[in-house]
MITOR-677948 format. One record per residue (C-alpha): z, y, x; residue number from 1; residue in three letters. Coordinates in nm, 4 decimals. Layout:
! MITOR-677948
[[Z Y X] NUM 'Ala'];
...
This chain:
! MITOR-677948
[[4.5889 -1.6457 2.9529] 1 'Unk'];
[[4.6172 -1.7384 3.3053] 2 'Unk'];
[[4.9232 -1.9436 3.4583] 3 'Unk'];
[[5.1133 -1.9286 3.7713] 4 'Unk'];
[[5.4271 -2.1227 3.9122] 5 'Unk'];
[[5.5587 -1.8948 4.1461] 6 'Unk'];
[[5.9434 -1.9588 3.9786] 7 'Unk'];
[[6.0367 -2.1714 3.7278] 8 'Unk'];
[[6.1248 -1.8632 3.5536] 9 'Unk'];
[[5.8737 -1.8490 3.2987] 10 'Unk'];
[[5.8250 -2.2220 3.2563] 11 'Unk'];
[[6.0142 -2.4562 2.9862] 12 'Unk'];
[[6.2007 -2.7712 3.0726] 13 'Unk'];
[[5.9159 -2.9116 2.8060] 14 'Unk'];
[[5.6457 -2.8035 3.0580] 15 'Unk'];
[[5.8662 -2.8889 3.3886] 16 'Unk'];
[[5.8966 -3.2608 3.2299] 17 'Unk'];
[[5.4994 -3.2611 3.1460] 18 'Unk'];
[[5.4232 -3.2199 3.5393] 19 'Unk'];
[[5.6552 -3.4860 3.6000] 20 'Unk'];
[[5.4917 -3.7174 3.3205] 21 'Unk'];
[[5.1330 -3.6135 3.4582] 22 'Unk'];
[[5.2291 -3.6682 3.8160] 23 'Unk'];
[[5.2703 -4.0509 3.7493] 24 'Unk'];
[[4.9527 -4.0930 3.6038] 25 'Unk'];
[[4.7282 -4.2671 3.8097] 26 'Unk'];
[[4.4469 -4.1050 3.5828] 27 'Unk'];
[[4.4616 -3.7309 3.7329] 28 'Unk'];
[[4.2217 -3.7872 4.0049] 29 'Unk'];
[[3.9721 -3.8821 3.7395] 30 'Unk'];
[[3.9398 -3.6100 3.5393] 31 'Unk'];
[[3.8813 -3.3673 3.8652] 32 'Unk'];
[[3.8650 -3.0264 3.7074] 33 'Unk'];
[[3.8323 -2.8767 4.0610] 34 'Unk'];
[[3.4934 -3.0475 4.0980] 35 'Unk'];
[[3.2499 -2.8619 4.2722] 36 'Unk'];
[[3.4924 -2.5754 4.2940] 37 'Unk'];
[[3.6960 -2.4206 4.6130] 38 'Unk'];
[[4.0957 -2.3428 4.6136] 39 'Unk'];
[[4.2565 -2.1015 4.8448] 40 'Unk'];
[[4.5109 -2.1635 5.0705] 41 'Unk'];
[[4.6515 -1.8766 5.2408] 42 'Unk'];
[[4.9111 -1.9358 5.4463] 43 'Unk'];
[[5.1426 -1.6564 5.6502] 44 'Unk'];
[[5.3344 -1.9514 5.8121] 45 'Unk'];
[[5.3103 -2.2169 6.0030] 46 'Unk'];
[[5.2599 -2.5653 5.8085] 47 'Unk'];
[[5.2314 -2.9384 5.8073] 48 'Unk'];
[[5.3349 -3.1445 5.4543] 49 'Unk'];
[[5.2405 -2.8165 5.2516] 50 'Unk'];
[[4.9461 -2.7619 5.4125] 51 'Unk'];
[[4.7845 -3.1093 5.4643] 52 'Unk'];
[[4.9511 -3.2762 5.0805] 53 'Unk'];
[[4.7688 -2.9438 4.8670] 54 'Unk'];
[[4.3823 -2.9930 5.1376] 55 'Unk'];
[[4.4435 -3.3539 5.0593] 56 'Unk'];
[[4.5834 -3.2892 4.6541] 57 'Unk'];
[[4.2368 -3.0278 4.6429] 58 'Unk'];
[[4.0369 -3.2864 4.7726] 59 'Unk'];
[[4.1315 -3.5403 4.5297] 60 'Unk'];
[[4.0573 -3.3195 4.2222] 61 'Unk'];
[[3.7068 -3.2884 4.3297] 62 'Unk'];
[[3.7821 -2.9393 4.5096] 63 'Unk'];
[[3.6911 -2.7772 4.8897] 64 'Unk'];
[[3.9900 -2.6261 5.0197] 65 'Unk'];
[[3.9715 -2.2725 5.2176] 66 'Unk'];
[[4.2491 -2.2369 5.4611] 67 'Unk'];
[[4.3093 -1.8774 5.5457] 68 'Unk'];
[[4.5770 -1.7828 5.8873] 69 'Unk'];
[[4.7257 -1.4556 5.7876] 70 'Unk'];
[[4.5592 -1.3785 6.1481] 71 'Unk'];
[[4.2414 -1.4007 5.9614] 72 'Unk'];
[[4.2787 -1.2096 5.6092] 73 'Unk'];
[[4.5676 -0.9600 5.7532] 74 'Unk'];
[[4.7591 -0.9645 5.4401] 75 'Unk'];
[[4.9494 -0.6784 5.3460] 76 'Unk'];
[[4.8456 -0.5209 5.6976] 77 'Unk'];
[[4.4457 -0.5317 5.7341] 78 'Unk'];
[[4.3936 -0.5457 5.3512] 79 'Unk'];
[[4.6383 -0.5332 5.0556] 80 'Unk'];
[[4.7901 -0.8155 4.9024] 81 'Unk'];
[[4.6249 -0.6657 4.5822] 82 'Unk'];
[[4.2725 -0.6476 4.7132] 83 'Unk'];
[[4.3248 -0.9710 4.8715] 84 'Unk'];
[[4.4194 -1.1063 4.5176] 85 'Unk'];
[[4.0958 -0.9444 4.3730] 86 'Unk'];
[[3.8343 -1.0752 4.6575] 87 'Unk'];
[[3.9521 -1.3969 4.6415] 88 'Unk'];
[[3.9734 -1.4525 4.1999] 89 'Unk'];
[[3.6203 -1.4260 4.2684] 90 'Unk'];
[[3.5127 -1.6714 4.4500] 91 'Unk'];
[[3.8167 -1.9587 4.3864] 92 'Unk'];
[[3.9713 -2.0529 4.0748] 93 'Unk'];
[[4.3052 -2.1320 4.2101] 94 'Unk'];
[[4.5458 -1.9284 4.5095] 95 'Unk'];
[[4.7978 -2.1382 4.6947] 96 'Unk'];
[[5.0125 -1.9018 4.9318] 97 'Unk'];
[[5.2666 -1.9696 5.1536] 98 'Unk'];
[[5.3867 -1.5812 5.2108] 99 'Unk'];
[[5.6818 -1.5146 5.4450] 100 'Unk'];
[[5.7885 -1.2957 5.1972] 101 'Unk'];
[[5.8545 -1.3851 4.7914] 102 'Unk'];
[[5.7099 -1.0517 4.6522] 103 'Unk'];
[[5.3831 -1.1189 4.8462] 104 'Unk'];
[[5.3416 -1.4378 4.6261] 105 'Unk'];
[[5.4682 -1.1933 4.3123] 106 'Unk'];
[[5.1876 -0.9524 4.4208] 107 'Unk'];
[[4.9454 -1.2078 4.4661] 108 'Unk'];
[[4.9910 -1.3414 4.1049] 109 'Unk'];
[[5.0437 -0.9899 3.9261] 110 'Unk'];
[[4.7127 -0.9121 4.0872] 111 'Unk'];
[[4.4574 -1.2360 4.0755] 112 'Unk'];
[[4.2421 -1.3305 3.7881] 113 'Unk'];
[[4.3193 -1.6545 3.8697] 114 'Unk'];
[[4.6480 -1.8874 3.8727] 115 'Unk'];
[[4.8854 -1.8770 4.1733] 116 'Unk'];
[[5.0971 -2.1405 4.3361] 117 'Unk'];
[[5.3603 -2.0595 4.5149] 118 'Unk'];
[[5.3781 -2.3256 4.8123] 119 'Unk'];
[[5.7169 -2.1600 4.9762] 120 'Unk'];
[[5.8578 -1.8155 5.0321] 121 'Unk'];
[[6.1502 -1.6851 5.1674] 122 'Unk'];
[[6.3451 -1.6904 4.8372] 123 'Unk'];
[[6.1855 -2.0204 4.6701] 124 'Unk'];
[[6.0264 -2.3248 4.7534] 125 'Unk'];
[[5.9601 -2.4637 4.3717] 126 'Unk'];
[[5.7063 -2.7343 4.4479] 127 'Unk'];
[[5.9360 -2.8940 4.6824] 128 'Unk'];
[[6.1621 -2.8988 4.4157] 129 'Unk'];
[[5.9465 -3.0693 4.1753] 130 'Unk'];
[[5.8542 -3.3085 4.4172] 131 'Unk'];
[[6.2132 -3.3664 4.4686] 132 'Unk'];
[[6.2939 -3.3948 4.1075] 133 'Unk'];
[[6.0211 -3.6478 4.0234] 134 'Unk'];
[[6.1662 -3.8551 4.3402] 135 'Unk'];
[[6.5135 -3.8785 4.1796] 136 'Unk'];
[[6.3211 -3.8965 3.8605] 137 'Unk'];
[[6.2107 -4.2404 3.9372] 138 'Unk'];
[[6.5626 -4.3458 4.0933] 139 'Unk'];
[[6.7171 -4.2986 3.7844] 140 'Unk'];
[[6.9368 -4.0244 3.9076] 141 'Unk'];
[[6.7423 -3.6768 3.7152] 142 'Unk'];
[[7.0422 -3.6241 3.4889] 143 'Unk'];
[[7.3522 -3.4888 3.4132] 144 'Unk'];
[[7.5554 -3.8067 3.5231] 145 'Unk'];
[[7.4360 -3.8162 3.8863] 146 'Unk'];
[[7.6131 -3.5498 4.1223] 147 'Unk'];
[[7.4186 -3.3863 4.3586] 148 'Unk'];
[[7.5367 -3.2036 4.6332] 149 'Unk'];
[[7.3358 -2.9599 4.8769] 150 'Unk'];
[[7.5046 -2.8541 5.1594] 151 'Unk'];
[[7.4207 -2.6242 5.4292] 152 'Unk'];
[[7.2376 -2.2911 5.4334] 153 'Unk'];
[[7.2132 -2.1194 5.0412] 154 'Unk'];
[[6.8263 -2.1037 5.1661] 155 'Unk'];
[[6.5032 -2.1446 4.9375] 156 'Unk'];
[[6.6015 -2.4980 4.8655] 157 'Unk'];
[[6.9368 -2.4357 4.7114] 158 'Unk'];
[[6.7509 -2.1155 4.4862] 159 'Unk'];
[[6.5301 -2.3499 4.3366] 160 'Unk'];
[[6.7554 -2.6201 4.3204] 161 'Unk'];
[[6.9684 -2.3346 4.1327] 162 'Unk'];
[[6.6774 -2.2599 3.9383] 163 'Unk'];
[[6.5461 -2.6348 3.8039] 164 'Unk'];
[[6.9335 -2.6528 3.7081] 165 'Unk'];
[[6.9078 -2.3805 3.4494] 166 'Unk'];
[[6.6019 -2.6061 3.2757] 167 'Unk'];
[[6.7099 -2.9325 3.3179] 168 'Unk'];
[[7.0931 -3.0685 3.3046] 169 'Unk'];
[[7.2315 -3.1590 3.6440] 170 'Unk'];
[[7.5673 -3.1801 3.7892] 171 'Unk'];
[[7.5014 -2.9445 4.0864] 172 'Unk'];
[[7.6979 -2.8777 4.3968] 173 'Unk'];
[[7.6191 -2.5982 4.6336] 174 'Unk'];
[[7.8374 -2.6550 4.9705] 175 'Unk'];
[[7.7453 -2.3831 5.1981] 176 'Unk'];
[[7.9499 -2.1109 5.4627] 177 'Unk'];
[[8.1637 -1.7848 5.3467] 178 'Unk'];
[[7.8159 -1.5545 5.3271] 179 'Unk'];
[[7.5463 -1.7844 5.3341] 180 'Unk'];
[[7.5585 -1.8997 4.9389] 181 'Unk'];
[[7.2275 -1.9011 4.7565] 182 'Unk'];
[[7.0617 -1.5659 4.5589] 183 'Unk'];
[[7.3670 -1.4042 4.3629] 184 'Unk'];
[[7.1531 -1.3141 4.1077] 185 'Unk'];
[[6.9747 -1.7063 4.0716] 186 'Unk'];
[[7.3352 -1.8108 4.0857] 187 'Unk'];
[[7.4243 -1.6030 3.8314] 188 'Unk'];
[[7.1484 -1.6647 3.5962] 189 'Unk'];
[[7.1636 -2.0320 3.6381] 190 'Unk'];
[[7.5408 -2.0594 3.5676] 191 'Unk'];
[[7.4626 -1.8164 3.2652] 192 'Unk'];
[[7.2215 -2.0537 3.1157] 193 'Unk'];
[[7.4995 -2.3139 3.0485] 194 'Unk'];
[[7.2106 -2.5892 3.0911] 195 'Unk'];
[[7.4012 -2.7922 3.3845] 196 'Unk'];
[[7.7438 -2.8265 3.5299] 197 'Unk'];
[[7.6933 -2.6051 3.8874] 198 'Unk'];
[[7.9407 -2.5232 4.1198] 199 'Unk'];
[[7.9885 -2.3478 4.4642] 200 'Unk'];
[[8.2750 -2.5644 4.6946] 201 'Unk'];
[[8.2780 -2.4124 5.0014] 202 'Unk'];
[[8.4121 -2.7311 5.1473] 203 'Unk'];
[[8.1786 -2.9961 5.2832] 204 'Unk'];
[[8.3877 -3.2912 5.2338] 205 'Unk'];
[[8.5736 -3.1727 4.9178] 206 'Unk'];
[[8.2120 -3.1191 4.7494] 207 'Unk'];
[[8.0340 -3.4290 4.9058] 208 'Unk'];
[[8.3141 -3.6547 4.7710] 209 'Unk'];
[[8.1730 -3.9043 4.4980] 210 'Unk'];
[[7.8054 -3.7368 4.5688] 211 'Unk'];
[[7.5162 -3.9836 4.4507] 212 'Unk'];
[[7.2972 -3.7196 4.6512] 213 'Unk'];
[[7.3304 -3.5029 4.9381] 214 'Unk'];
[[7.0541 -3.2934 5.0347] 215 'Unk'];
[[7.0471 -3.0865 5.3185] 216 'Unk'];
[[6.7407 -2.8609 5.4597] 217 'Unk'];
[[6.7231 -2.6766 5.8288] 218 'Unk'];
[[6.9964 -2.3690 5.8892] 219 'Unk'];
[[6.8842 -2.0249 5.9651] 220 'Unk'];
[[6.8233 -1.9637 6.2681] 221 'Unk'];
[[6.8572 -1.6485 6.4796] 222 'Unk'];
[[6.6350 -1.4863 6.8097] 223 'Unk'];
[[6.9254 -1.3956 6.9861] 224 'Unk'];
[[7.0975 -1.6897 7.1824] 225 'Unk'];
[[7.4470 -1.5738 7.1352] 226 'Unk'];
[[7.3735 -1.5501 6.7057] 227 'Unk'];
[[7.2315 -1.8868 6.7490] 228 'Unk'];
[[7.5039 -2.0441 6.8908] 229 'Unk'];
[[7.7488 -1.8567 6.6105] 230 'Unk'];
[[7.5301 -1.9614 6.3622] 231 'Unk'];
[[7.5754 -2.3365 6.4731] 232 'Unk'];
[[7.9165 -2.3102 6.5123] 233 'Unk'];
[[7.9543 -2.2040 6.1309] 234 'Unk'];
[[7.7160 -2.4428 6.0341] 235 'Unk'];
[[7.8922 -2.7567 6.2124] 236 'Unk'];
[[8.1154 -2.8935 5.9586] 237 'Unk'];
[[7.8329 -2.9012 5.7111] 238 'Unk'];
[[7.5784 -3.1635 5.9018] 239 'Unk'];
[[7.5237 -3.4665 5.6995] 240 'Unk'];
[[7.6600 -3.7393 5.9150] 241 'Unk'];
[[7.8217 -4.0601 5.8806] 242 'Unk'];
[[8.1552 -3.9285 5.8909] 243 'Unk'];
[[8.0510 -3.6754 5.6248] 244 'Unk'];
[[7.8675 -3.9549 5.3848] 245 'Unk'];
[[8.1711 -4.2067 5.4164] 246 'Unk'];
[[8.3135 -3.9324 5.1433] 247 'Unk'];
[[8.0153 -3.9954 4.8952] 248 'Unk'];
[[7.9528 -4.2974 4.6470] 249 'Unk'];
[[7.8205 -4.6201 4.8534] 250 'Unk'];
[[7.4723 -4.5791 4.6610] 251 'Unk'];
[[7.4549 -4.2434 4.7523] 252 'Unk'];
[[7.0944 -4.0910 4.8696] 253 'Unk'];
[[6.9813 -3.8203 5.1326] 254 'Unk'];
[[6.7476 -3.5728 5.1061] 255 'Unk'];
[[6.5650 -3.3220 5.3663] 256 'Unk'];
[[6.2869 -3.1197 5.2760] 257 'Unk'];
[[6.1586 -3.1767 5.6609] 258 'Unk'];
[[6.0972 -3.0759 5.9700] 259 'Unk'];
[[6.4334 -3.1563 6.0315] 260 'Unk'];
[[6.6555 -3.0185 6.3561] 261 'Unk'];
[[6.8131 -3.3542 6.4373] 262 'Unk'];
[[7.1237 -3.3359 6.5577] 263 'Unk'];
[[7.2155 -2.9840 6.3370] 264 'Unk'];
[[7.1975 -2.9826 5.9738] 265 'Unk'];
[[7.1449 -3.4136 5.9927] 266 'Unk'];
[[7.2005 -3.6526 6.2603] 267 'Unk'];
[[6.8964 -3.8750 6.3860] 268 'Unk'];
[[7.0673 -4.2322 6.2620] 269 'Unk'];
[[7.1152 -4.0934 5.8870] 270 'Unk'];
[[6.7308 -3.9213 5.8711] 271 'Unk'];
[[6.5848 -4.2460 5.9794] 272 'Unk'];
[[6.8773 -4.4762 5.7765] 273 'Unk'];
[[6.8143 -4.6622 5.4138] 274 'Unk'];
[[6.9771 -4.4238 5.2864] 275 'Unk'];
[[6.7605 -4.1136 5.3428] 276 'Unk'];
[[6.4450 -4.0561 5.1208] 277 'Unk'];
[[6.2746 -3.7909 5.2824] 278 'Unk'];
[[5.9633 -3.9368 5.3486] 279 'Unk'];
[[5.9316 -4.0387 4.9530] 280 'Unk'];
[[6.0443 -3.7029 4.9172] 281 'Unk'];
[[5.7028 -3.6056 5.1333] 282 'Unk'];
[[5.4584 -3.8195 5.0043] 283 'Unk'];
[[5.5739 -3.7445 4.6220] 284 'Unk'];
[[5.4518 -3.3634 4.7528] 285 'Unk'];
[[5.0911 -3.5002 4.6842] 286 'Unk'];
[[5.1238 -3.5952 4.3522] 287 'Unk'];
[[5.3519 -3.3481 4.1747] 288 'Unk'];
[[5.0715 -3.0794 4.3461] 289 'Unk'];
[[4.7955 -3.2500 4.1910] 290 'Unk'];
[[4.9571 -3.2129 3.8527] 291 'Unk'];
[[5.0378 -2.8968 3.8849] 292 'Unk'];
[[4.7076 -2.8002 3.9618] 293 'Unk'];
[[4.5795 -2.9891 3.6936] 294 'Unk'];
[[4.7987 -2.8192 3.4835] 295 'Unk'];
[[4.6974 -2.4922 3.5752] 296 'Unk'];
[[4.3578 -2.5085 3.5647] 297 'Unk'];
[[4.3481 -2.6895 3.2091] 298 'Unk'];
C-alpha cells in the first residue's frame, strides 16, 4: 500500500524518528531507488529552497525531475486535480506539489497511484518541519527540556510545528496576535494528544522569556495598502529583535523558514547574527527530502 506525507497525521513518531535517522546517513544517495525514473514536481507557487533542494534531492537518488507551472497543467481549472493525479501515476512514481491550497495536495494523494509529498500548502508545510526538527536534532535541543517559542503569524509553520508536537515531546510556545493563532482544530488535537507541553501566550516577551529557540516565519500579508499597514501594526511587537531576544536564554537559537521580510517579522542584524540558523535550516531541506523519498518509494 502506497504512502504519502501530506500531514504527519497518519505517521508514527517511530517512522518520524526513522527519516531523521535515514537523513544522516551518508549512504542514501547510494542505494538510488529513483534511478532511471522521473518525479513530479508541480508547483502552484512560486519557489526557490523547495523547488531547487527536491530537483537537486531527485537528482541525487538517480531520478529526472519534471517541473510543472500550474500555468502549464491548469490544475483544478484546465483539468481536475483528480485526472491530473491519474495522468501523472503513470508516467512518475512519485508527486511533489506545492498547491496554494491544502485539499489540492489531499486530492492529489486520495487520487494518485503513486505516493505524494506535500512540499507546502496553505495549512502545512511538514517537510520544513522535518528539516527543522533534524536541525535541532543535531543541536541537542529535539526534546522536551528545550523551550521553543514561535512567534508571529499562527501560519503553516506553527500547524506543523503544532502537529510534530503531538508525535514527539516538546515544550512548545505559540506567541501570535488576538485572531491570528494557528488551526483550532490542529491546536486542539495536538493539546489532546498529551504528547508535549504546548501553550498559546499571546505575549511576545512573556512567551520568549527563557526560550532556547525562537522561530519566526513571514506575516500575512494583505493587497490592500491600508490592511497592510494594519496588519504590520499588529504584527510589530512580535519581530524577533535584539530587544525581543535579550528576554531568551544566552544560548538561545533563531529560526526562519526563509525568504524573510527583513525589517518585519526579523530584523537584518539577527537573520545574518550567530545566533540564527536558517541557512542550516535550508540546506538540512536536502537531506530530510531525500529520506523521505527514500522512504516512500521503499
Amino acid at each position: 500500500m502506497k504512502r504519502d506525507l501530506v500531514s504527519f497525521a497518519l505517521w508514527t513518531s517511530d517512522e518520524i524518528l526513522e527519516i531523521l535517522e535515514l537523513a544522516r546517513n551518508p549512504g542514501i544517495p547510494s542505494a538510488r531507488p529513483l534511478h532511471g525514473k522521473t518525479a513530479a514536481l508541480v508547483f502552484e507557487r512560486e519557489s526557490l529552497r523547495t523547488r531547487v533542494s527536491f530537483e537537486v534531492g531527485i537528482a541525487e537518488l538517480g531520478g529526472h525531475p519534471v517541473f510543472l507551472q500550474q500555468q502549464t497543467i491548469g490544475i483544478a481549472t484546465r483539468e481536475s486535480v483528480h485526472d491530473v493525479a491519474v495522468a501523472l501515476s503513470q508516467y512518475c512514481p512519485l508527486i511533489v506539489a506545492r498547491t496554494a491550497k491544502h485539499q489540492t495536495c489531499v486530492q492529489l494523494a486520495e487520487s494518485a497511484a503513486v505516493p505524494v509529498i506535500n512540499a507546502m500548502t496553505d495549512l502545512l508545510h511538514p517537510c520544513q518541519i522535518l528539516a527543522d526538527a533534524f536541525t535541532l536534532q543535531g543541536l541537542g535541543r529535539l526534546n522536551s527540556r528545550t523551550k521553543i517559542v514561535f512567534t508571529g503569524d499562527g501560519n503553516n509553520i506553527a500547524n506543523s510545528l503544532l502537529e510534530l508536537a503531538e508525535k514527539l515531546p516538546l515544550q512548545l510556545v505559540i506567541s501570535c496576535p488576538q485572531g491570528y493563532e494557528p488551526h483550532p482544530g490542529i491546536l486542539d488535537q495536538a493539546i489532546g494528544a498529551n504528547v508535549s507541553s504546548i501553550k498559546v501566550i499571546h505575549d511576545p516577551k512573556e512567551a520568549v522569556h527563557d526560550a532556547d529557540v525562537v522561530y519566526t516565519d513571514k506575516w500575512s500579508q494583505a493587497e490592500d495598502p491600508g490592511e497592510r499597514q494594519r496588519r504590520l501594526s499588529i504584527f510589530r511587537p512580535y519581530q524577533v529583535n535584539k530587544s525581543l531576544l535579550r528576554r531568551a536564554r544566552p544560548g538561545c537559537v533563531v529560526m526562519h523558514r526563509l525568504p524573510a521580510n527583513r525589517g518585519e517579522e526579523i530584523t537584518g542584524d539577527v537573520l545574518d547574527g550567530k545566533q540564527c540558523i536558517a541557512l542550516e535550516q535550508a540546506r538540512n531541506r536536502l537531506e530530510v527530502q531525500k529520506a523521505v523519498m527514500t522512504k516512500l518509494l521503499r
